[in-house]
Biopython code that builds the backbone (N, CA, C, O; Angstrom):
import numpy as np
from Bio.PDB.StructureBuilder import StructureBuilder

atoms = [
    (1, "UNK", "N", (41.608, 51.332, 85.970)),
    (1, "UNK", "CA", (40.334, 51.641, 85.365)),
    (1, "UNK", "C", (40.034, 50.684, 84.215)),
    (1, "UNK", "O", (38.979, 50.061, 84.095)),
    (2, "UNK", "N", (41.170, 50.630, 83.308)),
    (2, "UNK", "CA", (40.886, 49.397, 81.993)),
    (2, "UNK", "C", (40.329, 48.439, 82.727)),
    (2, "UNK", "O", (39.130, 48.226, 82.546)),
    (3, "UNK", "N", (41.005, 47.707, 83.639)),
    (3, "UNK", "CA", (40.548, 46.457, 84.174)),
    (3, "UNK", "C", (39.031, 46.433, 84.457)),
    (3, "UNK", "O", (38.258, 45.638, 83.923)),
    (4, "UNK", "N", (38.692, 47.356, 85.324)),
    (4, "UNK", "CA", (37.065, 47.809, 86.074)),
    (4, "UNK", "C", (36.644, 47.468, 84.468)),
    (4, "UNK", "O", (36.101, 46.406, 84.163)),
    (5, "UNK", "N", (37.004, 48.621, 83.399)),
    (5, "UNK", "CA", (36.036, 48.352, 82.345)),
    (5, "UNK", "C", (35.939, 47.274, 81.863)),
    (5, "UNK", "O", (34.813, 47.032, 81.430)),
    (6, "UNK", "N", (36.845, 46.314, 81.725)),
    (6, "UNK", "CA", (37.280, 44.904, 81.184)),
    (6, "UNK", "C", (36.226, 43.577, 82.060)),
    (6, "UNK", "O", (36.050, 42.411, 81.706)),
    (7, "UNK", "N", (35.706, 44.264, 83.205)),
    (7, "UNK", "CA", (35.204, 43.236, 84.290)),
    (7, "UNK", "C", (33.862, 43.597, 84.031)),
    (7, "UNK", "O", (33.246, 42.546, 83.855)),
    (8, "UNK", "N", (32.955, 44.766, 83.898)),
    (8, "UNK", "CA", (31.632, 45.579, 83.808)),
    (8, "UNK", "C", (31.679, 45.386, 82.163)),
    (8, "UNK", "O", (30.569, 45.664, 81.709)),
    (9, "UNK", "N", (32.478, 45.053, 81.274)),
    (9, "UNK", "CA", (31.091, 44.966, 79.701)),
    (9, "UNK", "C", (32.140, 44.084, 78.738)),
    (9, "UNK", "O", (31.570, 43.442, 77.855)),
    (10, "UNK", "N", (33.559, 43.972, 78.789)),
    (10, "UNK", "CA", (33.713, 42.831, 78.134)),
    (10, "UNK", "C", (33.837, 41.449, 78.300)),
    (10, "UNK", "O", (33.717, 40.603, 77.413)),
    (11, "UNK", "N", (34.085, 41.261, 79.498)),
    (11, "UNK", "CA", (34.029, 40.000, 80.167)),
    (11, "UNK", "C", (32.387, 39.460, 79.481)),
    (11, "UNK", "O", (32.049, 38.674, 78.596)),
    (12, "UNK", "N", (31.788, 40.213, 80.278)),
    (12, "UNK", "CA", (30.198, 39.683, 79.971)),
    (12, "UNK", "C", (29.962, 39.323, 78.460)),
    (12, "UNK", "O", (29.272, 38.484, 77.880)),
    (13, "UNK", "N", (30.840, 40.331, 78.063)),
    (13, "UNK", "CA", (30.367, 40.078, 76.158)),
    (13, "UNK", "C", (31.158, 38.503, 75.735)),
    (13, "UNK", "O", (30.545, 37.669, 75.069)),
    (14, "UNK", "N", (32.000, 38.362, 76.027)),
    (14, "UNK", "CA", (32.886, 37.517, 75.883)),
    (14, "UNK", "C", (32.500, 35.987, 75.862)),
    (14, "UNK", "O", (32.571, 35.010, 75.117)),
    (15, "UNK", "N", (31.874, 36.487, 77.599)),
    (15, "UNK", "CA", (31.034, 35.176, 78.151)),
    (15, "UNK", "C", (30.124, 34.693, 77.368)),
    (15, "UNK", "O", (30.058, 33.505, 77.053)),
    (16, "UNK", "N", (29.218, 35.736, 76.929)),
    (16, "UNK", "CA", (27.923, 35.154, 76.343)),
    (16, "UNK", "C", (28.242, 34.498, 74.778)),
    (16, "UNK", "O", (27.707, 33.568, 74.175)),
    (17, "UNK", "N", (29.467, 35.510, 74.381)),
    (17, "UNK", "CA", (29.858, 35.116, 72.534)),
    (17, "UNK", "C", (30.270, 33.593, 72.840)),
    (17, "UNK", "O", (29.800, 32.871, 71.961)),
    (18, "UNK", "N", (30.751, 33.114, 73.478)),
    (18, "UNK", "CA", (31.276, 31.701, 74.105)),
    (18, "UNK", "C", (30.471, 30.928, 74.417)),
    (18, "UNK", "O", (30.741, 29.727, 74.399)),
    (19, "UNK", "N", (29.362, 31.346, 74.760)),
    (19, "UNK", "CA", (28.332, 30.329, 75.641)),
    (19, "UNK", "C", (28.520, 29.710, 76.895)),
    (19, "UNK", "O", (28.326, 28.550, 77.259)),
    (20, "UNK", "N", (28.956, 30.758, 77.512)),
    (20, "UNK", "CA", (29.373, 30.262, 79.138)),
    (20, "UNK", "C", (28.416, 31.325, 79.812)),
    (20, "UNK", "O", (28.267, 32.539, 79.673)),
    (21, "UNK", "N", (27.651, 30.057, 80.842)),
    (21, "UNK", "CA", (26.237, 30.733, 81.744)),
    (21, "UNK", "C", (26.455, 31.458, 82.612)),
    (21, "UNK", "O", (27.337, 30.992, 83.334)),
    (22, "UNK", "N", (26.057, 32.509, 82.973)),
    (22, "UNK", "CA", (26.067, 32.973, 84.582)),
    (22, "UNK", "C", (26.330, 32.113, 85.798)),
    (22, "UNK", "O", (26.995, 32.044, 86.832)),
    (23, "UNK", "N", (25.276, 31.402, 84.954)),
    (23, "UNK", "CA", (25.278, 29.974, 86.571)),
    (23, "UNK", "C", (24.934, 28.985, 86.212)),
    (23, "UNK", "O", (24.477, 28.794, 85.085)),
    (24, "UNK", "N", (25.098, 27.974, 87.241)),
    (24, "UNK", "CA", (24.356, 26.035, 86.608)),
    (24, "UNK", "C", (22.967, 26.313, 86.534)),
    (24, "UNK", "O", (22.481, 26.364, 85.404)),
    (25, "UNK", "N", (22.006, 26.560, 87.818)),
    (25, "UNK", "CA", (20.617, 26.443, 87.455)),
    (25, "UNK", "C", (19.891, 28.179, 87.078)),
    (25, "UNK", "O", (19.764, 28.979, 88.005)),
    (26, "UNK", "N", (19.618, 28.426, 86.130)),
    (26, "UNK", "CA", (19.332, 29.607, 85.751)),
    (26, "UNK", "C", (17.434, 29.323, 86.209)),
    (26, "UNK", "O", (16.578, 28.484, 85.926)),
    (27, "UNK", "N", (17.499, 30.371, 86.907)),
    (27, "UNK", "CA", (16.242, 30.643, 87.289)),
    (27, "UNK", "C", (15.413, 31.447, 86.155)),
    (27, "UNK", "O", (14.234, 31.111, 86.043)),
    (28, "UNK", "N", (15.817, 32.312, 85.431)),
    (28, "UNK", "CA", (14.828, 33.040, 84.484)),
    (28, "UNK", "C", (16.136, 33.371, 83.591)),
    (28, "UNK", "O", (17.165, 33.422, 84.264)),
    (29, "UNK", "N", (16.317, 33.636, 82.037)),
    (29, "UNK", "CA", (16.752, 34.411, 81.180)),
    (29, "UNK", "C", (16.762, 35.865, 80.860)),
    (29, "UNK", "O", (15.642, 36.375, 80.823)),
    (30, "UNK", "N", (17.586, 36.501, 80.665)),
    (30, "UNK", "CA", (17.647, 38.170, 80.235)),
    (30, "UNK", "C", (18.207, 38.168, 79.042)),
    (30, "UNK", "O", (19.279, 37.700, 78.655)),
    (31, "UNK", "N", (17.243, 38.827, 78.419)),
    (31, "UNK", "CA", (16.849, 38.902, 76.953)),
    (31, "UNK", "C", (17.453, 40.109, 76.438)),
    (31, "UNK", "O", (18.001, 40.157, 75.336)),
    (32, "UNK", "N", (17.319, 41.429, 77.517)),
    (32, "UNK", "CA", (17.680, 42.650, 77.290)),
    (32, "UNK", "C", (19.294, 43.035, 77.579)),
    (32, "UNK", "O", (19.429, 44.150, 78.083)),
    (33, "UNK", "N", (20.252, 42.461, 77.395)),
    (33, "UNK", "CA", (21.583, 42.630, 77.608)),
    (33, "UNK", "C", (21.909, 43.014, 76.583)),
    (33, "UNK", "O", (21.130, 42.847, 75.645)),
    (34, "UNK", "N", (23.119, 43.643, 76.369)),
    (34, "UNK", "CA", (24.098, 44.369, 75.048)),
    (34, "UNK", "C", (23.781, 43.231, 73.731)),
    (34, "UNK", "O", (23.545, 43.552, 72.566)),
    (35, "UNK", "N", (23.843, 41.970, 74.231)),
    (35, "UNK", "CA", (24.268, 40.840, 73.089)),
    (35, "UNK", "C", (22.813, 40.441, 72.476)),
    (35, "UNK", "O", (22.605, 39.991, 71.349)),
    (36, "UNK", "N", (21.888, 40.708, 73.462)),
    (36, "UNK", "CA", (20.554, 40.684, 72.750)),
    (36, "UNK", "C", (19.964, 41.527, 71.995)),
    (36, "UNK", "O", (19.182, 41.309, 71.070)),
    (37, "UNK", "N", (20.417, 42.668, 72.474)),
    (37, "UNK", "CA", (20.069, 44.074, 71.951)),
    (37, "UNK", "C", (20.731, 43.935, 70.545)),
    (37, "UNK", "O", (19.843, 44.073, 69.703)),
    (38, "UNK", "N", (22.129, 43.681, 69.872)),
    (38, "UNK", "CA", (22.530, 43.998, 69.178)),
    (38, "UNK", "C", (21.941, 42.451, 68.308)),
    (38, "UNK", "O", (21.889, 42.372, 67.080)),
    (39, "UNK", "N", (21.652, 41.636, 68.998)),
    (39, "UNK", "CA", (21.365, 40.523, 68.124)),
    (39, "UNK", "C", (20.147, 40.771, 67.337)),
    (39, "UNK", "O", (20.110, 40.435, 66.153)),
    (40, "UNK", "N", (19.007, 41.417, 68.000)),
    (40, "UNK", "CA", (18.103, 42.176, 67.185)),
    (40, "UNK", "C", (18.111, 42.471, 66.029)),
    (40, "UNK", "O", (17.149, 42.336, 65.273)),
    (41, "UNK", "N", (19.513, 43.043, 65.649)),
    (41, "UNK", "CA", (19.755, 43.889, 64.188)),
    (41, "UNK", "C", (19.399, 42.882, 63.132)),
    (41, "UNK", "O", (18.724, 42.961, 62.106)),
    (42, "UNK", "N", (20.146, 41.796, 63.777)),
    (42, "UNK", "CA", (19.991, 40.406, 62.567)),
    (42, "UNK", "C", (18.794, 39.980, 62.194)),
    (42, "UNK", "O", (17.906, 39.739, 63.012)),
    (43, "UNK", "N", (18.639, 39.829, 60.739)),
    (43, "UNK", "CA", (17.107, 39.141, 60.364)),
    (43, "UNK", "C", (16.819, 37.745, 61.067)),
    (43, "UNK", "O", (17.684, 36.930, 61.387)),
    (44, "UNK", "N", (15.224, 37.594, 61.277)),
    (44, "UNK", "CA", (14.951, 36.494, 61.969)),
    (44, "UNK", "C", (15.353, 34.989, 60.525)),
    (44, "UNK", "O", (15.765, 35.091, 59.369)),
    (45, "UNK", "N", (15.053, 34.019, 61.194)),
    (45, "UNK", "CA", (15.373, 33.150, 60.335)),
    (45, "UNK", "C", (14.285, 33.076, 58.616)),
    (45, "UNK", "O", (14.633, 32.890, 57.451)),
    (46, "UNK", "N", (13.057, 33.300, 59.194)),
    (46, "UNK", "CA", (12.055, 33.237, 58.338)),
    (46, "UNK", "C", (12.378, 34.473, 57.707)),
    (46, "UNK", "O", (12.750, 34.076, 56.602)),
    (47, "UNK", "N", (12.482, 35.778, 57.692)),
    (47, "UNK", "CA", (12.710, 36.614, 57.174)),
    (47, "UNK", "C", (13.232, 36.483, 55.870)),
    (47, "UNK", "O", (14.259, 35.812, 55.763)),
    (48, "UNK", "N", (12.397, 37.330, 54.150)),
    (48, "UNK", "CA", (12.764, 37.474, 53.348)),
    (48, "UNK", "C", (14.325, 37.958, 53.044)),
    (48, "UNK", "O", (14.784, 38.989, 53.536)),
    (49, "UNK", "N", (15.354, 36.761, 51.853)),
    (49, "UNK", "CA", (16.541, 37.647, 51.906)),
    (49, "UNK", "C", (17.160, 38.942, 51.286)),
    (49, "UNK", "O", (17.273, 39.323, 50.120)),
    (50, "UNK", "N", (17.517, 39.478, 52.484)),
    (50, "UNK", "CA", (17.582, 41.462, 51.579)),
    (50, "UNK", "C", (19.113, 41.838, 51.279)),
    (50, "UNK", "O", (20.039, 41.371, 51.943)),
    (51, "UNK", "N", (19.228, 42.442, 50.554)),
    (51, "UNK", "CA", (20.598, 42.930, 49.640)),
    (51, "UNK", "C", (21.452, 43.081, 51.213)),
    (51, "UNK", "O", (21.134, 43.099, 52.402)),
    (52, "UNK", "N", (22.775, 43.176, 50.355)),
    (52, "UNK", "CA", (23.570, 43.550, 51.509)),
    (52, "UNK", "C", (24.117, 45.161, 52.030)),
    (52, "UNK", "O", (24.930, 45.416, 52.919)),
    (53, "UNK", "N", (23.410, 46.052, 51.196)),
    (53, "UNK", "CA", (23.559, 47.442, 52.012)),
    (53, "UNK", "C", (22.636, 47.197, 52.987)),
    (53, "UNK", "O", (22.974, 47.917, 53.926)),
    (54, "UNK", "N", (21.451, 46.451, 53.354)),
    (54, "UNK", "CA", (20.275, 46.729, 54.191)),
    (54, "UNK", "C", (21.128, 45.820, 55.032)),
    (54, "UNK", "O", (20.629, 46.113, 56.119)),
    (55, "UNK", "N", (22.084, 44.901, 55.332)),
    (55, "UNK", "CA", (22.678, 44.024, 56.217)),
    (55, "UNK", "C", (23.824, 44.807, 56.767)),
    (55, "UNK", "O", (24.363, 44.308, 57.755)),
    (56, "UNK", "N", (24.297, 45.929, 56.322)),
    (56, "UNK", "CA", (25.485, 47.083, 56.612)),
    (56, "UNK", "C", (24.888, 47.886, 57.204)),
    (56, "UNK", "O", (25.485, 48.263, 58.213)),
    (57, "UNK", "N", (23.277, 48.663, 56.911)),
    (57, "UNK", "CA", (22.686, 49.173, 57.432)),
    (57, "UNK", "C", (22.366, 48.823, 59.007)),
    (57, "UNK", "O", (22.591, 49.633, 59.906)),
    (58, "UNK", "N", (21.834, 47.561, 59.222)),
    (58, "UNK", "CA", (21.767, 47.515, 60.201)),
    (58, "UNK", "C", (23.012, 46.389, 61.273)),
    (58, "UNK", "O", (22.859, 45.966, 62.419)),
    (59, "UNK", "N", (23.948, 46.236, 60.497)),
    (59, "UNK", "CA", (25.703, 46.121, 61.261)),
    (59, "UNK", "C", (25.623, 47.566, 61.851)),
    (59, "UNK", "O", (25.938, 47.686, 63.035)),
    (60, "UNK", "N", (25.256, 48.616, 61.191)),
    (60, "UNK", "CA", (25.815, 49.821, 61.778)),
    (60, "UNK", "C", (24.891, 50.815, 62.958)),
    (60, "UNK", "O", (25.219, 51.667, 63.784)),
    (61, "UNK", "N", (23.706, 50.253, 62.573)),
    (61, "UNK", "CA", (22.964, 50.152, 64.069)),
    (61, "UNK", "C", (23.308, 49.374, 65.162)),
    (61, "UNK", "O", (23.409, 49.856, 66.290)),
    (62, "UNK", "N", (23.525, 48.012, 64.866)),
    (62, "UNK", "CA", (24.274, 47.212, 65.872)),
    (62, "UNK", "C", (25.426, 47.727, 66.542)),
    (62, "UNK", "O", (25.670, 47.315, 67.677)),
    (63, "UNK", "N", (26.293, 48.712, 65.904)),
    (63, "UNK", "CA", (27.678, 49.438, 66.241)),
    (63, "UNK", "C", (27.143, 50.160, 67.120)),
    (63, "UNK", "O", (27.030, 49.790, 68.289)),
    (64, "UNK", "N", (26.689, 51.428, 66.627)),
    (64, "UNK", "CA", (26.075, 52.501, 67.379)),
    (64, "UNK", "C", (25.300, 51.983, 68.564)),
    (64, "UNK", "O", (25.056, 52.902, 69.345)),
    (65, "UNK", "N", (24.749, 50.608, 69.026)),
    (65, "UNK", "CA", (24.009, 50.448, 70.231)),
    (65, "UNK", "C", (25.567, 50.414, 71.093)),
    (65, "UNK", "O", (25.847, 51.151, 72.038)),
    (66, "UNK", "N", (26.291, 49.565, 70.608)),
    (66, "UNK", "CA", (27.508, 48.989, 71.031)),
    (66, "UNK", "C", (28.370, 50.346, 71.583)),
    (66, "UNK", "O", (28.858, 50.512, 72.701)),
    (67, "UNK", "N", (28.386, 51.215, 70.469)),
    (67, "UNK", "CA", (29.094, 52.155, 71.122)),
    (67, "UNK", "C", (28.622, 53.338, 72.469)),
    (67, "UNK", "O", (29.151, 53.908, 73.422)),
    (68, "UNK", "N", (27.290, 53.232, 71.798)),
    (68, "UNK", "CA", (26.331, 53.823, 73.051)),
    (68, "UNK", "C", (26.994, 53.496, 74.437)),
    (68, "UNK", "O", (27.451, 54.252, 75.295)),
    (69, "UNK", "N", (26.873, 51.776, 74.367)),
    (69, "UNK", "CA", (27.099, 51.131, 75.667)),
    (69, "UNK", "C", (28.594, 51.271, 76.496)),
    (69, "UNK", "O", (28.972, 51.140, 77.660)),
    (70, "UNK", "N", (29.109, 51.561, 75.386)),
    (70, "UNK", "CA", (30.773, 51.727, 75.509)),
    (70, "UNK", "C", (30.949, 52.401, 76.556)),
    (70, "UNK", "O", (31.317, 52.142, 77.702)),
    (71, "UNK", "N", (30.432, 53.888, 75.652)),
    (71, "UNK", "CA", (30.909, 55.430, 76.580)),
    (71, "UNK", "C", (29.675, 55.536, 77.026)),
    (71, "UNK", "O", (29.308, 56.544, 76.422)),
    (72, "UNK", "N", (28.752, 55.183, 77.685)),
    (72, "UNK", "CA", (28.260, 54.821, 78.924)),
    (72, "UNK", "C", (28.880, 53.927, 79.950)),
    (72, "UNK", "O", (28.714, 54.373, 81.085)),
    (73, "UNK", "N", (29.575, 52.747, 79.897)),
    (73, "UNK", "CA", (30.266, 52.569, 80.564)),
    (73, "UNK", "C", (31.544, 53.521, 80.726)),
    (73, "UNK", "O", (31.967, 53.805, 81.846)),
    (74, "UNK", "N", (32.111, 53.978, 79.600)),
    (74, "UNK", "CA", (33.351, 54.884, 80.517)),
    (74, "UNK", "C", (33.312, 55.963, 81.037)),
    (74, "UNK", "O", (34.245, 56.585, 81.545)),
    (75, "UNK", "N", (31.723, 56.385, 80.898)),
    (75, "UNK", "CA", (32.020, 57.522, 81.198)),
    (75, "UNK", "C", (31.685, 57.503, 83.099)),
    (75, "UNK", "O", (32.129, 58.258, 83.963)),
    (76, "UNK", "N", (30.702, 56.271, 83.223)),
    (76, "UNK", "CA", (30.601, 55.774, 84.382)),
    (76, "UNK", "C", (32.011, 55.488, 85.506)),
    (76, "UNK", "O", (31.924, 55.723, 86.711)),
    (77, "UNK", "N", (33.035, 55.051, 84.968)),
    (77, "UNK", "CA", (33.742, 54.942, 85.334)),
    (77, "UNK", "C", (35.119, 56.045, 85.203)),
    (77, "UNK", "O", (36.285, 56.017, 85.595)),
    (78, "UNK", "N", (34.482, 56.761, 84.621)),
    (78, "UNK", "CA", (35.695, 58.124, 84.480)),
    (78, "UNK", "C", (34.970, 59.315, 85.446)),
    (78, "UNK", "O", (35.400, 60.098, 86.293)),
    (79, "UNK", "N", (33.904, 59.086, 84.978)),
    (79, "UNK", "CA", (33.163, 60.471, 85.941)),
    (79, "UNK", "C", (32.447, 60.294, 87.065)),
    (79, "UNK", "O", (31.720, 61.171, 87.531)),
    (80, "UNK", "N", (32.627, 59.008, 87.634)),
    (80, "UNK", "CA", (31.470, 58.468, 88.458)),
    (80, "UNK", "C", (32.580, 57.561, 89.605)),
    (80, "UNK", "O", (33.028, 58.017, 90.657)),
    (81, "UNK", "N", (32.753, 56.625, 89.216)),
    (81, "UNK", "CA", (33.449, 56.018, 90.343)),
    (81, "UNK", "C", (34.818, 56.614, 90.470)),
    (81, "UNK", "O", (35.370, 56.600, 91.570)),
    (82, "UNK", "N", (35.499, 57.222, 89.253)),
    (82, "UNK", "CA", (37.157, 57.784, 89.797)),
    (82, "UNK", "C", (37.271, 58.872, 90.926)),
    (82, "UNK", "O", (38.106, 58.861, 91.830)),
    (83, "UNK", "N", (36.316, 59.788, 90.730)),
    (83, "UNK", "CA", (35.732, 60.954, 91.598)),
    (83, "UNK", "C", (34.808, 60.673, 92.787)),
    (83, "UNK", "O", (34.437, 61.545, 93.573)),
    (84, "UNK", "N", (34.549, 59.684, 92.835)),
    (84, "UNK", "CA", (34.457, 59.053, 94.182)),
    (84, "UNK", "C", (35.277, 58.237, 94.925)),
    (84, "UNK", "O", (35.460, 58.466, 96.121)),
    (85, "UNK", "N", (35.762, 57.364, 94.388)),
    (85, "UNK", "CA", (36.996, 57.002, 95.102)),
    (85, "UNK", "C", (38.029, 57.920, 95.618)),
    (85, "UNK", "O", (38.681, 57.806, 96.655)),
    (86, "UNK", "N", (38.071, 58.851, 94.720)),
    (86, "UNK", "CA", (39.486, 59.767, 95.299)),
    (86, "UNK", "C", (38.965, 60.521, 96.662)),
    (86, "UNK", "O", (39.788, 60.847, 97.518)),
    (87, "UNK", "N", (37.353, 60.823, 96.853)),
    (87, "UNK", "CA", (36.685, 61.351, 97.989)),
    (87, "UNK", "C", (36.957, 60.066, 99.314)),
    (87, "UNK", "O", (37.516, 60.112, 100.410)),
    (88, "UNK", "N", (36.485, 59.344, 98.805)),
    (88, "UNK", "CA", (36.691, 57.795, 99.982)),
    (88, "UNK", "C", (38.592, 57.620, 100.074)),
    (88, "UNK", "O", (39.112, 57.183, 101.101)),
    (89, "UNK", "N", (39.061, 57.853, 99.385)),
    (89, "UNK", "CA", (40.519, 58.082, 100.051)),
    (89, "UNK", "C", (41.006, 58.956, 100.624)),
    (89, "UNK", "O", (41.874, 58.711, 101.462)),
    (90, "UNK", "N", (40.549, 60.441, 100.318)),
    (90, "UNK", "CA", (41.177, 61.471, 101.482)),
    (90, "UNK", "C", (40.183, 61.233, 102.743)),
    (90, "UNK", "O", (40.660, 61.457, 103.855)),
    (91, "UNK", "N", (39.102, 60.882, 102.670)),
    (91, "UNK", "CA", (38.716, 60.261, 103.870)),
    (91, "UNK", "C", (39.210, 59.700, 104.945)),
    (91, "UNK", "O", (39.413, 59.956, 106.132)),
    (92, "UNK", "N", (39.377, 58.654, 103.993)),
    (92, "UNK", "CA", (40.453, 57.577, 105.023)),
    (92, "UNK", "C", (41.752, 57.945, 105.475)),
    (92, "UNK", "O", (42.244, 57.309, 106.407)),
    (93, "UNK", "N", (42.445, 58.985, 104.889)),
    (93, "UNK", "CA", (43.745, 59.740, 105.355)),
    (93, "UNK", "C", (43.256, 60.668, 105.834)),
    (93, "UNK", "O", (43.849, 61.695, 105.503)),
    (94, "UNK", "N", (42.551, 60.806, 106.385)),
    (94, "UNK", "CA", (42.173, 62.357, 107.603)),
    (94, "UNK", "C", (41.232, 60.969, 108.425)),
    (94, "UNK", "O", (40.364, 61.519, 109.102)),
    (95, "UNK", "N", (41.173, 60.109, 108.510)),
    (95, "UNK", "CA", (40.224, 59.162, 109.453)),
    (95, "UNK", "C", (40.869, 59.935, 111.087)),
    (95, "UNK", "O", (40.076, 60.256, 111.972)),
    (96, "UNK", "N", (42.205, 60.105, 111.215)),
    (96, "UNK", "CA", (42.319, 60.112, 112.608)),
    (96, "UNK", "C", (42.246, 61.055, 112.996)),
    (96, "UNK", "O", (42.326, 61.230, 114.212)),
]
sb = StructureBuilder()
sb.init_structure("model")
sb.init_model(0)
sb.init_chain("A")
sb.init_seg("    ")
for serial, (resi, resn, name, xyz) in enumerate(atoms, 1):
    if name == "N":
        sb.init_residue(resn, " ", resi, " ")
    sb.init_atom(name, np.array(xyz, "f"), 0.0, 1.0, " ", f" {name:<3s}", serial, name[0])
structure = sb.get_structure()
């Protein structure tokens, strides 16, 4: 199961913190992924500079999207694919 989770949301995070593409010729960009979402939090460049509780403030929105995404993924994979797989295996041991 670690692994599944390791392949579905950190790999990807990993990839993008690195700057390694999906692919050579990218047909369109996605803007809306975990790393964009949380990149949001950060002030734009032009943006007036604000104290640093308002930069903790929103680190900790950035967390909370992050963690959102977390246990949405595990729970996907704890309650969703483990409990189906175990159905697709007694399957296959009563196949005959």
């Amino acid at each position: 199961m670690h692994y599944k989770l390791y392949k579905t949301l950190f790999l990807e995070l990993d990839a993008i913190d690195n700057g390694v593409n999906q692919a050579d010729d990218l047909k369109y960009y996605i803007h809306t992924d975990l790393a964009s979402r949380v990149s949001f939090f950060n002030p734009s460049w032009n943006a007036p500079r604000t104290d640093k509780n308002m930069e903790h403030a929103q680190f900790k929105k950035a967390m909370k999207v992050c963690e959102q995404e977390f246990f949405n993924q595990l729970y996907g994979q704890v309650m969703v694919l483990m409990p189906a797989r175990k159905l697709v295996e007694q399957a296959w041991e009563q196949r005959a």
